[in-house]
N, CA, C, O and CB atoms as a CASP TS submission, in Angstrom:
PFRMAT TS
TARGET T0000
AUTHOR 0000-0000-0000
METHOD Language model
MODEL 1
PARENT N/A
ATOM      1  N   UNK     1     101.055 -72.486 124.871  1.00  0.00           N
ATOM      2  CA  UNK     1     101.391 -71.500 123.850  1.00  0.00           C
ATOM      3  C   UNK     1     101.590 -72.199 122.508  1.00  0.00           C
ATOM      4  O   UNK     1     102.326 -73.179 122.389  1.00  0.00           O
ATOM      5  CB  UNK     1     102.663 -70.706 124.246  1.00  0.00           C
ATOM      6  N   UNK     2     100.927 -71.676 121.542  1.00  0.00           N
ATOM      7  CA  UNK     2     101.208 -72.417 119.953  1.00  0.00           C
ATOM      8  C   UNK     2     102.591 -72.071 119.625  1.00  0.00           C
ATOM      9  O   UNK     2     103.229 -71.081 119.981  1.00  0.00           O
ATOM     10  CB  UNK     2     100.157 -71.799 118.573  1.00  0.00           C
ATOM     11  N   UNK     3     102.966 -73.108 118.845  1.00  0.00           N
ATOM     12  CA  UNK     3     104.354 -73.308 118.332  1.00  0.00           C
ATOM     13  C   UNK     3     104.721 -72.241 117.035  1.00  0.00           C
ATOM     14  O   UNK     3     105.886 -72.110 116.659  1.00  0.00           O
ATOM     15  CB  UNK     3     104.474 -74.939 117.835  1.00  0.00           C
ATOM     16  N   UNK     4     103.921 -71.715 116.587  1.00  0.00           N
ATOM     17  CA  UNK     4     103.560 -70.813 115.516  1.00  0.00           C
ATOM     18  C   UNK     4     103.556 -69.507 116.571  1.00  0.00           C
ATOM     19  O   UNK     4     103.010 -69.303 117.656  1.00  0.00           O
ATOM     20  CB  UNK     4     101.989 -71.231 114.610  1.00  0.00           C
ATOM     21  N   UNK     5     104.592 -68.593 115.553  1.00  0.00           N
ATOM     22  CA  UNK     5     104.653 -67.097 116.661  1.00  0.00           C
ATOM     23  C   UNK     5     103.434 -66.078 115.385  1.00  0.00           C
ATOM     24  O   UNK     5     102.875 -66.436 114.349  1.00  0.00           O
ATOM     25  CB  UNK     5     107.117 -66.057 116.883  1.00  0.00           C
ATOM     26  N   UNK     6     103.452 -64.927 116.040  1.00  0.00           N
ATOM     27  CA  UNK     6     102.624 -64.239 115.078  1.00  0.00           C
ATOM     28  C   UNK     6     102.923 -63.985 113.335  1.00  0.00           C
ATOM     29  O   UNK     6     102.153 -63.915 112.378  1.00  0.00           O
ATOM     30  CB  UNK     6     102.548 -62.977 115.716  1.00  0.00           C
ATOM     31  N   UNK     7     104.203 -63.905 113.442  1.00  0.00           N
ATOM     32  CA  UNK     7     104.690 -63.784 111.723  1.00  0.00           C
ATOM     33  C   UNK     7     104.347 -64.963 111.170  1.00  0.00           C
ATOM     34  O   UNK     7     103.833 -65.035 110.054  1.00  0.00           O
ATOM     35  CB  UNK     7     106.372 -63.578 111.356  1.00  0.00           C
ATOM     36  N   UNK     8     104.604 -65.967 111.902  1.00  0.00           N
ATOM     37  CA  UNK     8     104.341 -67.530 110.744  1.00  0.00           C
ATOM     38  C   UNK     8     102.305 -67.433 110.531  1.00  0.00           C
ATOM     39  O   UNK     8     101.794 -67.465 109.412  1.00  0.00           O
ATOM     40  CB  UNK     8     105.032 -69.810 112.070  1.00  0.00           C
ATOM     41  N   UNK     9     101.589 -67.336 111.646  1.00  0.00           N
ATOM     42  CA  UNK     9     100.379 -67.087 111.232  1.00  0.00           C
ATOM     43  C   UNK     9     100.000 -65.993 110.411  1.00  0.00           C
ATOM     44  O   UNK     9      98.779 -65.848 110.340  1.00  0.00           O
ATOM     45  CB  UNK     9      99.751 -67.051 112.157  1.00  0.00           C
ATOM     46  N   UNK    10     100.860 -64.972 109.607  1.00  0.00           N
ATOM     47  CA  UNK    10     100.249 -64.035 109.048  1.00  0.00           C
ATOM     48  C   UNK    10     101.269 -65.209 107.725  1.00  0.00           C
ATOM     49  O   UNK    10     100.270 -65.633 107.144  1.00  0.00           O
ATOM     50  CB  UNK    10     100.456 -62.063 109.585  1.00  0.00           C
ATOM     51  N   UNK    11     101.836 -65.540 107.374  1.00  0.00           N
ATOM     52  CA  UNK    11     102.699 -66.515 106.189  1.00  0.00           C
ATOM     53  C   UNK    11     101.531 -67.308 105.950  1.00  0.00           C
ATOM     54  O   UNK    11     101.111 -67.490 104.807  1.00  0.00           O
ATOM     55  CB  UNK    11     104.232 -67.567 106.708  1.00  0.00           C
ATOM     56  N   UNK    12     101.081 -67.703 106.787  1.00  0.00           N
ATOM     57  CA  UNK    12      99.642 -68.224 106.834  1.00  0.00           C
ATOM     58  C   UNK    12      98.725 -67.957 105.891  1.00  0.00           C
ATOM     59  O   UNK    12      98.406 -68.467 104.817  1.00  0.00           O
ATOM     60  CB  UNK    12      99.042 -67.848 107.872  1.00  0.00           C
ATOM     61  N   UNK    13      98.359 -67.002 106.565  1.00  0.00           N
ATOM     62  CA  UNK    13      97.299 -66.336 106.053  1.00  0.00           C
ATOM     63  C   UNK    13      97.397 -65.453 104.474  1.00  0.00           C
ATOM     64  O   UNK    13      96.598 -65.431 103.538  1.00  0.00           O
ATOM     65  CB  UNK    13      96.993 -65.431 107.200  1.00  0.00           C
ATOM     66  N   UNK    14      98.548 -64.864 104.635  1.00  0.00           N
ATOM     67  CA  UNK    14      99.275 -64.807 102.649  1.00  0.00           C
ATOM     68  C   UNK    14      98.725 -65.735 101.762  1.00  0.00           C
ATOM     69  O   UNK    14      98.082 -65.572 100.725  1.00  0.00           O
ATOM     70  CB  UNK    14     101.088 -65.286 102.376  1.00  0.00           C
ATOM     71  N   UNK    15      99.095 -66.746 102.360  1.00  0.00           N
ATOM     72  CA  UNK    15      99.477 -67.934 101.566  1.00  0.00           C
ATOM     73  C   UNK    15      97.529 -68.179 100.747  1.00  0.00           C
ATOM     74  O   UNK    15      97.255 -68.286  99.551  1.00  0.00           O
ATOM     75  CB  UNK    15     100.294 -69.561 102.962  1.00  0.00           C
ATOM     76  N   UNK    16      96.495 -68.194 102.023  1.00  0.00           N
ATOM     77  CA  UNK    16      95.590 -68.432 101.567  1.00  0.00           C
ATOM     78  C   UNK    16      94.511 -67.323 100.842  1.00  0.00           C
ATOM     79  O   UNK    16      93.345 -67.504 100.492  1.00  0.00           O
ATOM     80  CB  UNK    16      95.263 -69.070 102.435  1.00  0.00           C
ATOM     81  N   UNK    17      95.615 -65.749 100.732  1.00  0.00           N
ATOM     82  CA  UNK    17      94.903 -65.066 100.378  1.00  0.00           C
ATOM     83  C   UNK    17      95.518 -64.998  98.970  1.00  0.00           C
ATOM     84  O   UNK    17      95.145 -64.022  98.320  1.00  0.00           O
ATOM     85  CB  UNK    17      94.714 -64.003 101.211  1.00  0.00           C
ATOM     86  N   UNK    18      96.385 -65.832  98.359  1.00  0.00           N
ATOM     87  CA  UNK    18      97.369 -65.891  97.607  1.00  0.00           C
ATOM     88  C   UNK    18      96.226 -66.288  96.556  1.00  0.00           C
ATOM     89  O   UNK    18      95.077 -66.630  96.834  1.00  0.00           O
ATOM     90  CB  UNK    18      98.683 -66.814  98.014  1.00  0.00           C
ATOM     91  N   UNK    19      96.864 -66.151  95.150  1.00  0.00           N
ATOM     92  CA  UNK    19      96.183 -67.014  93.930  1.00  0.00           C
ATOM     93  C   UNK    19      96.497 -67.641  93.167  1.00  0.00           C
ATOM     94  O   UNK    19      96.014 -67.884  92.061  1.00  0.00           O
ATOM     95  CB  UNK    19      95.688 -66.639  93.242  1.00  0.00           C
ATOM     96  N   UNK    20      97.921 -68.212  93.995  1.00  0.00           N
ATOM     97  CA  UNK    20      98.744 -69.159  92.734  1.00  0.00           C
ATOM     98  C   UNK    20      99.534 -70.109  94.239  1.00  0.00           C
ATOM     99  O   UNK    20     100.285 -69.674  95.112  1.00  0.00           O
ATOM    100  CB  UNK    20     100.313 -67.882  91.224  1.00  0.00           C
ATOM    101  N   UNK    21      98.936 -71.592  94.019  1.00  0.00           N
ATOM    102  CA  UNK    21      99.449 -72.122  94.782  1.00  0.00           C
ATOM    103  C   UNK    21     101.054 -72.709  95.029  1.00  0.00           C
ATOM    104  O   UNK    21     102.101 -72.298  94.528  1.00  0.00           O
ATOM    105  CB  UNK    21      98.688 -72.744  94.762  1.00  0.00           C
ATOM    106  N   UNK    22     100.881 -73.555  95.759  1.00  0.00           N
ATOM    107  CA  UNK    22     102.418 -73.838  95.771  1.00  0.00           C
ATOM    108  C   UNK    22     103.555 -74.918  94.514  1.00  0.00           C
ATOM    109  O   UNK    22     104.748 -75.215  94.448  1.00  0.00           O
ATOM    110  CB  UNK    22     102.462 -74.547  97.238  1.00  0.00           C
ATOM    111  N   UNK    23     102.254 -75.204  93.672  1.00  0.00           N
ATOM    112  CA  UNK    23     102.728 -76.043  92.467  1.00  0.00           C
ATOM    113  C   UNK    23     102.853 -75.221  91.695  1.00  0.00           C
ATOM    114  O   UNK    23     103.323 -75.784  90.707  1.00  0.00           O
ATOM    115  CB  UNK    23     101.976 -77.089  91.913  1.00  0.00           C
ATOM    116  N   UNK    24     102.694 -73.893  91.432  1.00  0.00           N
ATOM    117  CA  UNK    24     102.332 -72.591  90.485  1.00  0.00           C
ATOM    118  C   UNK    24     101.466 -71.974  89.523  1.00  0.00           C
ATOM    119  O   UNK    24     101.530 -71.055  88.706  1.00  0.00           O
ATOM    120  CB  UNK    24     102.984 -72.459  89.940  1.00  0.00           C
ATOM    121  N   UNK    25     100.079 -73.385  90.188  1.00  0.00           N
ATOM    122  CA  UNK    25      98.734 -73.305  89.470  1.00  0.00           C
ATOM    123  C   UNK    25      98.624 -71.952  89.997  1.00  0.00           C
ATOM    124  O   UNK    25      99.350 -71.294  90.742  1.00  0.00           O
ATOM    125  CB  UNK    25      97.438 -74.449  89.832  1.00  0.00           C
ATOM    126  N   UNK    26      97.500 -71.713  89.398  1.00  0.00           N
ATOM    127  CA  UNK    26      96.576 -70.653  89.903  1.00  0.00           C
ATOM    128  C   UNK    26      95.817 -71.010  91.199  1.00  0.00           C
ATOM    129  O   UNK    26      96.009 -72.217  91.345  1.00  0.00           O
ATOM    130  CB  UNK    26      95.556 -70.334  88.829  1.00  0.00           C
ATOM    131  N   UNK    27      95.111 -70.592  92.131  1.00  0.00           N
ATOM    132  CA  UNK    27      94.092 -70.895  92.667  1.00  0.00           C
ATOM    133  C   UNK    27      92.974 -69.855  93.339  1.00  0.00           C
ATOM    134  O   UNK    27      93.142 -68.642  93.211  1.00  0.00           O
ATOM    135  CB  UNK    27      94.562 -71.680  93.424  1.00  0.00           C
ATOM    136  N   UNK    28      91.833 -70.382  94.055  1.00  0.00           N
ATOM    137  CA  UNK    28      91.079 -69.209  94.750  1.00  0.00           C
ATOM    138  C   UNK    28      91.498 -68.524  95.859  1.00  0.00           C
ATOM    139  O   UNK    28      92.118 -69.125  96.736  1.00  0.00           O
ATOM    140  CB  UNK    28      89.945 -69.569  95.132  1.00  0.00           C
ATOM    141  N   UNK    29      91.339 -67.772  95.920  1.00  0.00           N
ATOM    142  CA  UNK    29      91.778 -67.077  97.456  1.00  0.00           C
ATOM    143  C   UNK    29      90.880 -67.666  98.285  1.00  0.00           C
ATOM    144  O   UNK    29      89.670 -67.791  98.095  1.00  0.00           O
ATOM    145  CB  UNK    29      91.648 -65.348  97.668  1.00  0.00           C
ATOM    146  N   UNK    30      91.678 -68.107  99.431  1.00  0.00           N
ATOM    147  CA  UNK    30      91.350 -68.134 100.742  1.00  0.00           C
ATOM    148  C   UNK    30      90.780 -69.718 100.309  1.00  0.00           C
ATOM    149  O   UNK    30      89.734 -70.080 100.847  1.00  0.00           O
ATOM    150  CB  UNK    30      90.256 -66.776 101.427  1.00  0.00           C
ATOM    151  N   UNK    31      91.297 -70.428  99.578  1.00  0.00           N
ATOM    152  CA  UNK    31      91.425 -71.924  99.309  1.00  0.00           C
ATOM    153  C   UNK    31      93.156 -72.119  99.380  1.00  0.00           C
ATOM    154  O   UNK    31      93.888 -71.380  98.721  1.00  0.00           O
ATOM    155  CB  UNK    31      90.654 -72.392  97.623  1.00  0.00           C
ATOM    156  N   UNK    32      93.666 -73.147 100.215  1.00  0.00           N
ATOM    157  CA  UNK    32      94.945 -73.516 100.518  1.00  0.00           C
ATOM    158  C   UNK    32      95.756 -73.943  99.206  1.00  0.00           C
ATOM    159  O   UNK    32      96.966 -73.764  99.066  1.00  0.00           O
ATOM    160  CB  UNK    32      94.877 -74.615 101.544  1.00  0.00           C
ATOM    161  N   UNK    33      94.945 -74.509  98.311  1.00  0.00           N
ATOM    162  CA  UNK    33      95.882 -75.382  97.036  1.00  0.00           C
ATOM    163  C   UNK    33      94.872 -74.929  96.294  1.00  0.00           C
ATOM    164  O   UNK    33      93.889 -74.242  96.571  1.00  0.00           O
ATOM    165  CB  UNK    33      96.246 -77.279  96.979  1.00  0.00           C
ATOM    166  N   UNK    34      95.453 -75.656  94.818  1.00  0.00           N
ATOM    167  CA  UNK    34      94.560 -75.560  93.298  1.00  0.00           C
ATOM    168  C   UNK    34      93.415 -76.458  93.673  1.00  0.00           C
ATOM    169  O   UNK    34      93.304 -77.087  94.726  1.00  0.00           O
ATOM    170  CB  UNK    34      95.446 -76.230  91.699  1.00  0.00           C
ATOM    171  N   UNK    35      92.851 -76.437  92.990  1.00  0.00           N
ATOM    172  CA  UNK    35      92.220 -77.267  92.759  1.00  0.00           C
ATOM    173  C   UNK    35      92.721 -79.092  92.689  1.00  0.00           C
ATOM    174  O   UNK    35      92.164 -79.937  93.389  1.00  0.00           O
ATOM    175  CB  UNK    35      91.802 -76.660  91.751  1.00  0.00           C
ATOM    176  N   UNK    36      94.001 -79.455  91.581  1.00  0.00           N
ATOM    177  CA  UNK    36      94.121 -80.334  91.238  1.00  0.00           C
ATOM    178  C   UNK    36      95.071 -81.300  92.792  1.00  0.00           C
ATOM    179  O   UNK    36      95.155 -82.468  93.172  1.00  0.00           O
ATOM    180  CB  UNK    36      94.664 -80.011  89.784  1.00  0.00           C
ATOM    181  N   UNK    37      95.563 -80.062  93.207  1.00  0.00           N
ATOM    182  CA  UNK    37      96.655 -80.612  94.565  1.00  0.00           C
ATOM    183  C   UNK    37      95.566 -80.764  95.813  1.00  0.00           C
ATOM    184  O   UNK    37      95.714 -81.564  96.737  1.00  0.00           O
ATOM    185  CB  UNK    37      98.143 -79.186  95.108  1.00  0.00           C
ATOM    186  N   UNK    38      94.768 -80.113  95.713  1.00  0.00           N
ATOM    187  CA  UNK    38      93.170 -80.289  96.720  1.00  0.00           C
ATOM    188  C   UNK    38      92.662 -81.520  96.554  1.00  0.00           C
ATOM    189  O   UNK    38      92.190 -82.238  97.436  1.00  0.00           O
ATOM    190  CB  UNK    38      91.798 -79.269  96.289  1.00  0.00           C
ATOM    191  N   UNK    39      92.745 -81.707  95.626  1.00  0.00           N
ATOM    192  CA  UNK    39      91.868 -83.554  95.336  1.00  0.00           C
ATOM    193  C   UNK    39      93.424 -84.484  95.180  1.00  0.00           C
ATOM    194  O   UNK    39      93.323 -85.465  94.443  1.00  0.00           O
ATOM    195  CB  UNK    39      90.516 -83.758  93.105  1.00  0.00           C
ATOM    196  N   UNK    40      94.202 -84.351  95.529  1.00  0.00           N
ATOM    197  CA  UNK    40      95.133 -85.335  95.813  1.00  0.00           C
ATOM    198  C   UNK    40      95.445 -85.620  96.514  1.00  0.00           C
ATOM    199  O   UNK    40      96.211 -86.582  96.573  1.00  0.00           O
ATOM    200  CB  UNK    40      95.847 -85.412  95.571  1.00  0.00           C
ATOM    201  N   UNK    41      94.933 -84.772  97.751  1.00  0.00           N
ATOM    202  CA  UNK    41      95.136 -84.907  99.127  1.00  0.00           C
ATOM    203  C   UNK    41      94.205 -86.368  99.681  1.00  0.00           C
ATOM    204  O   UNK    41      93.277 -86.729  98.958  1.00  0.00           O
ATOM    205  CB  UNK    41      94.628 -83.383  99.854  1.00  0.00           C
ATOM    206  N   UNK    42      94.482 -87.113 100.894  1.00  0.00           N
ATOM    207  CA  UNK    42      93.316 -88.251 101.516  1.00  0.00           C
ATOM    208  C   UNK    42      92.105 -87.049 101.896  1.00  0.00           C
ATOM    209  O   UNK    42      92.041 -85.825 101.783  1.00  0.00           O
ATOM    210  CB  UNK    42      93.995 -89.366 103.283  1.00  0.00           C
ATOM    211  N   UNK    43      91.335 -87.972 102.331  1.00  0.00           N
ATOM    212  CA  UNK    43      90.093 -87.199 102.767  1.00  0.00           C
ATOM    213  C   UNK    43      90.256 -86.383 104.044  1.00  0.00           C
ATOM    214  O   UNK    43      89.860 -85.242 104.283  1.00  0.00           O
ATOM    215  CB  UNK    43      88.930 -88.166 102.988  1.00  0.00           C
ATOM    216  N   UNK    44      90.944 -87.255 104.820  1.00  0.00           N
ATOM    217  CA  UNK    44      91.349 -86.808 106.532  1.00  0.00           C
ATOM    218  C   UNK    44      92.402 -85.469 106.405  1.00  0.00           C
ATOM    219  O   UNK    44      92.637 -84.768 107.389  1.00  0.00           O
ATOM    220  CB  UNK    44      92.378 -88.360 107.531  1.00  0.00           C
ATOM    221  N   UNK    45      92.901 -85.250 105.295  1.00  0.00           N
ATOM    222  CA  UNK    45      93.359 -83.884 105.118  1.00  0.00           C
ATOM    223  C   UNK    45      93.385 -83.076 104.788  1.00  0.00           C
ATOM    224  O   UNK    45      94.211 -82.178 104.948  1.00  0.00           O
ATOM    225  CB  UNK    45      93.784 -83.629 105.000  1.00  0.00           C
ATOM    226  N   UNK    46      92.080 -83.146 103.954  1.00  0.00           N
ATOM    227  CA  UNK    46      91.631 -82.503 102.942  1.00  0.00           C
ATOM    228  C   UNK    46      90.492 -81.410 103.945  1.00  0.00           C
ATOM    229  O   UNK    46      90.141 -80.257 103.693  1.00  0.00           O
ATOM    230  CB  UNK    46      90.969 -83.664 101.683  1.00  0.00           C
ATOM    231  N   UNK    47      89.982 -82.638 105.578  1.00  0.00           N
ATOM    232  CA  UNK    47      89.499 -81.823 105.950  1.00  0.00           C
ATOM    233  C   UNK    47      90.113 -81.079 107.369  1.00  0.00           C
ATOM    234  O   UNK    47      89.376 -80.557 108.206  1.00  0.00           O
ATOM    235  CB  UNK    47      88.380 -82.295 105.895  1.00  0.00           C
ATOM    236  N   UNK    48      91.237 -81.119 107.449  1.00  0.00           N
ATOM    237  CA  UNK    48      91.968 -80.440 108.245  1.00  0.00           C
ATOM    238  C   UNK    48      92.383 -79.132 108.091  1.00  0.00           C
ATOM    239  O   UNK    48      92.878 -78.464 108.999  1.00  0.00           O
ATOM    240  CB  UNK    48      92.826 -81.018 108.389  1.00  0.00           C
ATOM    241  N   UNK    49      92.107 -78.583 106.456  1.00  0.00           N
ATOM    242  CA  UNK    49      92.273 -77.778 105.990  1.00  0.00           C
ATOM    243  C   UNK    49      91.437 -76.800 106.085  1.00  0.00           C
ATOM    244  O   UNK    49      91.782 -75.643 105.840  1.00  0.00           O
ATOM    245  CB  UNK    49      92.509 -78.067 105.188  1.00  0.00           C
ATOM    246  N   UNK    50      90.149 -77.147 106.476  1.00  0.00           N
ATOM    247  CA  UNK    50      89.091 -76.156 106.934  1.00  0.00           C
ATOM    248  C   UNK    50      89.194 -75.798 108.564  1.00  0.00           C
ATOM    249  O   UNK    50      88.136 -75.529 109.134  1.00  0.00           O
ATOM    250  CB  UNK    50      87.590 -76.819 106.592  1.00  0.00           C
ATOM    251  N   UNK    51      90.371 -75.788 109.288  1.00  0.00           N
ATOM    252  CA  UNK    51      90.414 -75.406 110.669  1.00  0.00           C
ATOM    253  C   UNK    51      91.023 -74.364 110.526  1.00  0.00           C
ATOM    254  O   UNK    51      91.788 -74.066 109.609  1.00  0.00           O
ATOM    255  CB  UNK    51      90.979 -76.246 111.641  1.00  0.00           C
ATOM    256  N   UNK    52      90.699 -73.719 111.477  1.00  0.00           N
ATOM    257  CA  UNK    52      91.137 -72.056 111.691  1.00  0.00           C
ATOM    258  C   UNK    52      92.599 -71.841 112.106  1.00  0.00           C
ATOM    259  O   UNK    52      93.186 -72.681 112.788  1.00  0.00           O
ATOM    260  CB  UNK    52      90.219 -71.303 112.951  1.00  0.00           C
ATOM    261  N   UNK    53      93.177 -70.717 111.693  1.00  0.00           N
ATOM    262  CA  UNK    53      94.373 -70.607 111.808  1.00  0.00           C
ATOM    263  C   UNK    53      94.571 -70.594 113.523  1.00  0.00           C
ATOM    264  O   UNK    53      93.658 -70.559 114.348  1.00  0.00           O
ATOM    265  CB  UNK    53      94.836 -69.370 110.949  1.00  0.00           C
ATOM    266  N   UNK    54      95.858 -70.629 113.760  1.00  0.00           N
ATOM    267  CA  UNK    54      95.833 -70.580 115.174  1.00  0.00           C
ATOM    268  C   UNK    54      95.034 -71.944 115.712  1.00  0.00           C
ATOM    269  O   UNK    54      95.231 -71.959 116.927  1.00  0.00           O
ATOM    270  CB  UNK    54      95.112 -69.164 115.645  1.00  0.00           C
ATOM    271  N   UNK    55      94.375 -72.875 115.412  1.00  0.00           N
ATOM    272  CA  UNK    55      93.168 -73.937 115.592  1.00  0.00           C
ATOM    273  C   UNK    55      93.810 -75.309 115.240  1.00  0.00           C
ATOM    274  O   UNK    55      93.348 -76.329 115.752  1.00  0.00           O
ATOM    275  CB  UNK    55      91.773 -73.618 114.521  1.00  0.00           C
ATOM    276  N   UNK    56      94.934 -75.369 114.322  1.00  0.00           N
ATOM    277  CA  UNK    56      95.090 -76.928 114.325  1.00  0.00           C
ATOM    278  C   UNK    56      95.411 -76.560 112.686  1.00  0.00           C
ATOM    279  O   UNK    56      95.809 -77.563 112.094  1.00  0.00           O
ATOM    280  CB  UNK    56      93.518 -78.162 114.887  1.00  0.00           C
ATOM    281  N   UNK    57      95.328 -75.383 111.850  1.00  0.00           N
ATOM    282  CA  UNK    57      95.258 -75.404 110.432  1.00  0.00           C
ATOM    283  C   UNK    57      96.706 -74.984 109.928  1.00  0.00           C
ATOM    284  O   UNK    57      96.678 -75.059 108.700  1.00  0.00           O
ATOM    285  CB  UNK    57      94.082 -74.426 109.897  1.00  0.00           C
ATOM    286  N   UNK    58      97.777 -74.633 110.301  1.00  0.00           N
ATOM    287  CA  UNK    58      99.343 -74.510 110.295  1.00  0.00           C
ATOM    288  C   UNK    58      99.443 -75.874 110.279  1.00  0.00           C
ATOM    289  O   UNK    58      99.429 -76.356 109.146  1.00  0.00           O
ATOM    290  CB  UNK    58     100.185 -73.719 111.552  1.00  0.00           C
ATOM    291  N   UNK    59      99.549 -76.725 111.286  1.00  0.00           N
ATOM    292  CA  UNK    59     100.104 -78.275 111.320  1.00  0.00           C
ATOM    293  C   UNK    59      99.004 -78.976 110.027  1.00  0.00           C
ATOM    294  O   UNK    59      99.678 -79.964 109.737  1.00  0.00           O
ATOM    295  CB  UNK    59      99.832 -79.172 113.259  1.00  0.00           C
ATOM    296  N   UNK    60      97.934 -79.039 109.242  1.00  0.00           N
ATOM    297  CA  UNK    60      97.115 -79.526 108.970  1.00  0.00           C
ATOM    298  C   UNK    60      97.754 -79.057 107.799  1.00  0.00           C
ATOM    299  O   UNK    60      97.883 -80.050 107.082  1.00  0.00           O
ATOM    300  CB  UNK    60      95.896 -79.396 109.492  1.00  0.00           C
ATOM    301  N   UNK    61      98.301 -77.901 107.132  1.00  0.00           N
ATOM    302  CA  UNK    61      98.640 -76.924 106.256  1.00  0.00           C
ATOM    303  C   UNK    61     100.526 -77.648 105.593  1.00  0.00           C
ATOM    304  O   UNK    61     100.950 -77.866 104.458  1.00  0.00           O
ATOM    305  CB  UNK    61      98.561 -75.145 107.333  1.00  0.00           C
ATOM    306  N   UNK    62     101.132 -77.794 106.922  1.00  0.00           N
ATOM    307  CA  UNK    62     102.536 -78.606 106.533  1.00  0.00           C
ATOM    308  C   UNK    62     102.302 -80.094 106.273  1.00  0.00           C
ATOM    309  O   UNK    62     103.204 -80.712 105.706  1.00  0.00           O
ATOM    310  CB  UNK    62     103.674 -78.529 107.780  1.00  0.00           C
ATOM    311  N   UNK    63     101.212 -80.718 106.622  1.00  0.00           N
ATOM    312  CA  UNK    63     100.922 -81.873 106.432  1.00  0.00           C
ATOM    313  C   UNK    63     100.865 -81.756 105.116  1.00  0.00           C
ATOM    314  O   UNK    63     101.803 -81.809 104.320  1.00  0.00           O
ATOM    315  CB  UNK    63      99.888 -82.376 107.095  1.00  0.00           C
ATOM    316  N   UNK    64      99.568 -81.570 104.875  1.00  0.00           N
ATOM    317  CA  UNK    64      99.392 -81.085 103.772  1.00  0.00           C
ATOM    318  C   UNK    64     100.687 -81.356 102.660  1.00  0.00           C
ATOM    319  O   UNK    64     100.859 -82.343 101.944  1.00  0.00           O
ATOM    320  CB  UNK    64      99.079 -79.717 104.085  1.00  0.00           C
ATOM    321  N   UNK    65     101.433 -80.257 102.770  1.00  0.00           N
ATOM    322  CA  UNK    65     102.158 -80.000 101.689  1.00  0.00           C
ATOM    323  C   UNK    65     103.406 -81.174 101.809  1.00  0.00           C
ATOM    324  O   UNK    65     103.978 -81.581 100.798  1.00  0.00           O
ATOM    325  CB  UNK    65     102.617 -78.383 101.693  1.00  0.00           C
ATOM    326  N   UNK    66     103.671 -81.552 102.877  1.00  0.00           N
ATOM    327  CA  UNK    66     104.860 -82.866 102.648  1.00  0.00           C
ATOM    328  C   UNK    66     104.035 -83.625 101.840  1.00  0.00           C
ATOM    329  O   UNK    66     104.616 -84.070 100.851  1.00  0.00           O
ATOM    330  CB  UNK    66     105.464 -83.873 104.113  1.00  0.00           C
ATOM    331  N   UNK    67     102.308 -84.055 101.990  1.00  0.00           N
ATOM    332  CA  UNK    67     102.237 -85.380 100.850  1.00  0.00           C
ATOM    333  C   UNK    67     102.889 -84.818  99.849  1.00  0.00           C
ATOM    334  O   UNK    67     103.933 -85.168  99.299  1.00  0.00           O
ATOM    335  CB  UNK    67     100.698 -85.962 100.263  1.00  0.00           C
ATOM    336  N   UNK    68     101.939 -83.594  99.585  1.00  0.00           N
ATOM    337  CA  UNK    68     102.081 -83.139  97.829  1.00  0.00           C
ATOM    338  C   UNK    68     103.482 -83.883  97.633  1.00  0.00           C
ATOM    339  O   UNK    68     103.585 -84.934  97.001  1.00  0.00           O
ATOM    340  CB  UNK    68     102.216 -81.062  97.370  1.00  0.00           C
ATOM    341  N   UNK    69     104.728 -83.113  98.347  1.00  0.00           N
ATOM    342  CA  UNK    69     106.215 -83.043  97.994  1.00  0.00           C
ATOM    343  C   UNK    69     106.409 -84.315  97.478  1.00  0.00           C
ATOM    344  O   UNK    69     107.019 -84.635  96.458  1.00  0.00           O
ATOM    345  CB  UNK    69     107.238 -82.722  99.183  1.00  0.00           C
ATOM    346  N   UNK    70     105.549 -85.344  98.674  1.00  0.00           N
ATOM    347  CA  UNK    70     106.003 -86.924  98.415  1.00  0.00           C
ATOM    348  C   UNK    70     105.477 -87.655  97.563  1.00  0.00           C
ATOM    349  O   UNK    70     105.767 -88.754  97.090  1.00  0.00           O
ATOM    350  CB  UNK    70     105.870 -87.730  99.408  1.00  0.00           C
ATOM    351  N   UNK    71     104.163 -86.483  97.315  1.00  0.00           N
ATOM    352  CA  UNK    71     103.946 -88.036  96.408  1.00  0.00           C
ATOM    353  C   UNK    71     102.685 -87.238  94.952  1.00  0.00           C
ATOM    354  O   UNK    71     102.045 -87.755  94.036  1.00  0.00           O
ATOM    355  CB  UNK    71     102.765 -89.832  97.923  1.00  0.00           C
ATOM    356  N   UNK    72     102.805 -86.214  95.303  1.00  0.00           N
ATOM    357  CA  UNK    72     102.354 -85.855  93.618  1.00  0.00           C
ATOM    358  C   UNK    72     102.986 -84.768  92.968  1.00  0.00           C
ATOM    359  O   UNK    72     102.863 -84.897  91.750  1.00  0.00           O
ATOM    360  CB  UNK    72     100.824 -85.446  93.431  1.00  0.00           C
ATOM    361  N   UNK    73     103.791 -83.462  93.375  1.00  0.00           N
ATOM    362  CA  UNK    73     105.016 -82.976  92.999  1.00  0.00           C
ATOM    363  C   UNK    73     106.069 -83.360  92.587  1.00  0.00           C
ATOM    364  O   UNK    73     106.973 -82.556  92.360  1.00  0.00           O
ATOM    365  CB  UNK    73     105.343 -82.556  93.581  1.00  0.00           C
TER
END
């Protein structure tokens, strides 16, 4: 059973239908970050970000955002 219940996968899915990321750029829908927090990411996470929800893209998604926290926020 995934560790993610149904509400956190729809927070999810907000998030990427959203248009202002989590730095308070703007961004595209159904792209996770701006642009500028997208290319600050390594490569290996940059492509973790293209896995499907429910698939590995929640854990790939908090990854994600601790670098930002750590190290370009």
């Amino acid at each position: 059973m995934s560790a993610y219940s149904e509400k956190d996968r729809l927070w999810f899915l907000e998030q990427l239908k959203s248009e202002q990321c989590l730095c308070e750029r703007s961004k595209k829908p159904m792209f996770s970050f701006c642009y500028r927090c997208y290319k600050a990411l390594p490569a290996d996470m940059q492509k973790g970000l293209y896995l499907q929800i429910g698939d590995g893209y929640e854990e790939a998604y908090e990854e994600a955002v601790k670098y930002l926290e750590e190290n370009v926020w």
